[in-house]
C-alpha positions in Angstrom: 0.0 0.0 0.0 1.6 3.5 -0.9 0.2 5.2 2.6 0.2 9.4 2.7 -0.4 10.4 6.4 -2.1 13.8 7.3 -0.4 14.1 11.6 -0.6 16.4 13.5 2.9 14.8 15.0 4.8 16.5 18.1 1.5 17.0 20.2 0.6 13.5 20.8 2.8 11.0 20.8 0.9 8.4 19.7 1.2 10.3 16.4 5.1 9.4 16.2 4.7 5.7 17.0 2.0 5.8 14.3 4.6 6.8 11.6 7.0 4.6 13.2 4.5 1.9 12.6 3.9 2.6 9.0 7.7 2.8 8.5 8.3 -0.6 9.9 5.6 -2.4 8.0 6.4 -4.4 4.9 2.8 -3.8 3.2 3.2 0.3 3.4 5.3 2.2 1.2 5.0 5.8 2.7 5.0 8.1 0.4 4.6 11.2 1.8 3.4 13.0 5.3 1.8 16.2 5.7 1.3 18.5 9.0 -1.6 20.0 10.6 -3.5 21.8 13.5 -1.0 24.5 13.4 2.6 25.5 14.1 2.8 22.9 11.0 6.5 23.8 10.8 7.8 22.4 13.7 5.7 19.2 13.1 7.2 18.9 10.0 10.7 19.3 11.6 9.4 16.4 14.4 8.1 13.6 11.1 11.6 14.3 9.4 13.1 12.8 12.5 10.9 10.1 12.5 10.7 8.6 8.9 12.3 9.1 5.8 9.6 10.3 3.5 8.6 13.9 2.0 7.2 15.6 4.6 5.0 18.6 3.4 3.7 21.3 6.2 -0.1 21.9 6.1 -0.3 25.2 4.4 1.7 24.4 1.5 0.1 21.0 0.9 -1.3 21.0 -2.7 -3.4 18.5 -4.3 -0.2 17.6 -6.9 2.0 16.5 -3.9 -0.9 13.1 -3.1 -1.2 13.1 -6.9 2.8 12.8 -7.5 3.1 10.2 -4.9 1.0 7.6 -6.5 -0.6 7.2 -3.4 -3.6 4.4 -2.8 -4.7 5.7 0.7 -4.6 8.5 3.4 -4.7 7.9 6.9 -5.6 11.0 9.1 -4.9 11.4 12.4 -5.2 14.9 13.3 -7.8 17.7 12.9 -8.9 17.2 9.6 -8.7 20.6 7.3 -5.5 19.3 4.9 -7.9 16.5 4.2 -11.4 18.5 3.1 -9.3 20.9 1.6 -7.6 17.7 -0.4 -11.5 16.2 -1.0 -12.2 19.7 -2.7 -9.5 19.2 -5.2 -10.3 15.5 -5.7 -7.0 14.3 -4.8 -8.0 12.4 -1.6 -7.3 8.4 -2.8 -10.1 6.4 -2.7 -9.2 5.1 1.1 -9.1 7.0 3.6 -8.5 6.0 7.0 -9.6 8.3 10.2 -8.9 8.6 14.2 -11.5 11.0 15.2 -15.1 10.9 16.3 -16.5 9.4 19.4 -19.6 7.3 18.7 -20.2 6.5 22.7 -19.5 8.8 25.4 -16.0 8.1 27.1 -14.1 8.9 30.1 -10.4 10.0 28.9 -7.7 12.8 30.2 -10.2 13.5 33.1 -13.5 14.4 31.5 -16.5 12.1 29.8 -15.9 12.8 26.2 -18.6 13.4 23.4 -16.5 15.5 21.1 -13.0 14.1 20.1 -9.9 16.5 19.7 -9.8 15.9 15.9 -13.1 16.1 15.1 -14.1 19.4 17.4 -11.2 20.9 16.4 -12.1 21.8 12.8 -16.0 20.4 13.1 -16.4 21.9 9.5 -13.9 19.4 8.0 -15.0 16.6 9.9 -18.5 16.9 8.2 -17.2 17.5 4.8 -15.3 14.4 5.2 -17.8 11.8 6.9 -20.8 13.5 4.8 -18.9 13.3 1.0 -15.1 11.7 1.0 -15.7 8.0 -0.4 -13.9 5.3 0.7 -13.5 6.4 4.9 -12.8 4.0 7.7 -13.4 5.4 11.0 -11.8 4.7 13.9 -12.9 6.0 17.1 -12.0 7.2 20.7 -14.2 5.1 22.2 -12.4 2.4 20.7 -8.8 4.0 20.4 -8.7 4.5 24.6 -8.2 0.8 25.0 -5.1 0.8 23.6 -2.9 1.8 27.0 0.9 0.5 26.8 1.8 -1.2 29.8 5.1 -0.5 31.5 6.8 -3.3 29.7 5.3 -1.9 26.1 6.7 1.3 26.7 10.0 0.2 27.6 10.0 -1.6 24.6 8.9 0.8 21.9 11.4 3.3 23.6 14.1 0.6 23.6 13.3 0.2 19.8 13.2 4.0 19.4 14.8 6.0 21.9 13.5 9.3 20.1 9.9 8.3 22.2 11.0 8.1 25.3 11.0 12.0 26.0 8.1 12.5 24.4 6.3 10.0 26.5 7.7 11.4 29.6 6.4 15.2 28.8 2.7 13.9 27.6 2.6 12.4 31.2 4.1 14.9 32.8 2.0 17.5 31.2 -1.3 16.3 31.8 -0.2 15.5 35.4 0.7 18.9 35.6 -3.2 20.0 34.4 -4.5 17.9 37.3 -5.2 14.3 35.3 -5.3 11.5 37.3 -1.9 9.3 36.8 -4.2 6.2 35.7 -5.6 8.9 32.9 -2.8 11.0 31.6 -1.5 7.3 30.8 -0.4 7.4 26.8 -2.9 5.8 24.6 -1.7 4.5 21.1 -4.9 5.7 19.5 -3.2 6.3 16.1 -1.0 3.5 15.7 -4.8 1.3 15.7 -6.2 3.4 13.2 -2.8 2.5 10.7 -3.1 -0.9 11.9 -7.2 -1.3 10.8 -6.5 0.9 7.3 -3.5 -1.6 6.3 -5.8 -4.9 6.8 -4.2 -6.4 9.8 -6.8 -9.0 11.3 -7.3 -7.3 14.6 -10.6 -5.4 14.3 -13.9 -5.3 14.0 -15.6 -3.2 11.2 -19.2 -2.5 10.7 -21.1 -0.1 8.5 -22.6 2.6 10.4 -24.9 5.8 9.0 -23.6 9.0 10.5 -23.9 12.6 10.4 -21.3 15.3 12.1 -22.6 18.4 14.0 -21.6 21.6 14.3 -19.4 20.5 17.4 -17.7 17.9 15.8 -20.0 15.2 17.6 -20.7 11.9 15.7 -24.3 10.4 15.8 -25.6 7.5 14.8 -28.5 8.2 12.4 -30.0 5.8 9.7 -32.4 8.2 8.2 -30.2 11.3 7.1 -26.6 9.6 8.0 -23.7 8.7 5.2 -22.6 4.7 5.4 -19.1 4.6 6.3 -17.0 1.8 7.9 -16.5 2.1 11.6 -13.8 0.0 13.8 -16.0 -1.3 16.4 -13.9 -3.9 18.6 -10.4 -4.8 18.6 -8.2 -7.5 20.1 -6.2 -4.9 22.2 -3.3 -7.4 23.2 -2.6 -8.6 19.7 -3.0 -4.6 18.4 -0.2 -4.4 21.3 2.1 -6.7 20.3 2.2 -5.5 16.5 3.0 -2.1 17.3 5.9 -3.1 19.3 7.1 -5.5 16.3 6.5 -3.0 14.0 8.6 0.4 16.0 11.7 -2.2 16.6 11.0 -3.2 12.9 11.1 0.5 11.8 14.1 0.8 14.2 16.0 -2.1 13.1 15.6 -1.1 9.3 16.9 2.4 10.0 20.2 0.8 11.6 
């Protein structure tokens, strides 16, 4: 698969084991990255660190750069305005995977949950791109907030990439700092699911589900007026697990 992914890289860093992930796997070429959600410079300057693809900040992403790189599918895991804009132009491949959305209300960082970061951020693009962009598999918090590292994971994937292990400590530093419990301001590997459920990997559930977007960004479930998509409804957390881990020391043994 010749994989583009759309990150917004350097504020979570489930967003850098994601790419990580898609460097280490045998079945994705990566043929480009692009940066959003702002200071799209510096996330740029993170994902050049990370992988060794063209990496293209937000605001001079044009519909030639997807075109040029042959690419078969898009996986977006940040705010998604690179992507609408890219659905506009018609140069959004014909799969498209997503982390964003909550389809069931969810405790995570400290607070029940009915509007995920991607989706509320830019609630415009997030109903452009669940009403009209063919082709879109969704993957939700609700599902994404299982996937927790244990102690042993995370030494590990920083073992395999030692570039992670600072990041880790300042996401959980951070959020303790903004008064999340410990057991919450835990790092979730929400991304990394989402690559692993667009690339095939026998570890989730799909089902078709009608939704519609509102003007908050909140996903509901809504036969009548809603737009089939495919949603990632159960996953066999441990396995997901396991595969990330083989894929970072993958990605870090190939860059050896």
């Amino acid at each position: 698969m010749r994989l583009w992914i759309d990150t917004d890289v350097g504020t979570n860093p489930d967003d850098a084991v994601a790419l990580l992930c898609a460097a280490g796997h045998h079945a994705v070429d990566l043929v480009g990255v692009s940066t959003v959600d702002g200071d799209t410079e510096w996330r740029a300057e993170i994902a050049r660190t990370l992988v060794d693809a063209a990496v293209v900040p937000g605001p001079r992403l044009a519909a030639h750069d997807v075109a040029a790189s042959q690419a078969e599918a898009l996986l977006a895991i940040g705010p998604l305005e690179n992507v609408a804009r890219l659905h506009v132009a018609g140069a959004v491949p014909l799969r498209l995977g997503v982390m964003g959305g909550v389809l069931r209300q969810v405790r995570h960082r400290g607070a029940v949950r009915d509007v995920e970061h991607n989706f509320g951020t830019d609630p415009a693009a997030a109903q452009a791109v669940i009403g009209h962009t063919p082709g879109v598999l969704l993957c939700p918090l609700d599902v994404t907030v299982r996937m927790r590292p244990s102690a042993s994971d995370l030494d590990d994937l920083v073992g395999a990439a030692p570039v992670l292990g600072p990041m880790f400590d300042e996401w959980r530093e951070r959020h303790r700092g903004e008064g999340v419990p410990d057991d919450e301001a835990a790092v979730r590997l929400h991304d990394p699911l989402a690559l692993l459920a667009l690339v095939g990997e026998p570890l989730v559930t799909i089902e078709r589900r009608a939704l519609t977007v509102d003007e908050r960004g909140a996903v509901h479930v809504d036969p009548a007026h809603g737009r089939a998509v495919d949603v990632v409804t159960d996953i066999d957390d441990v396995r997901a697990m396991e595969r990330i881990v083989e894929l970072v020391t993958q990605s870090g043994a190939a860059a050896q």
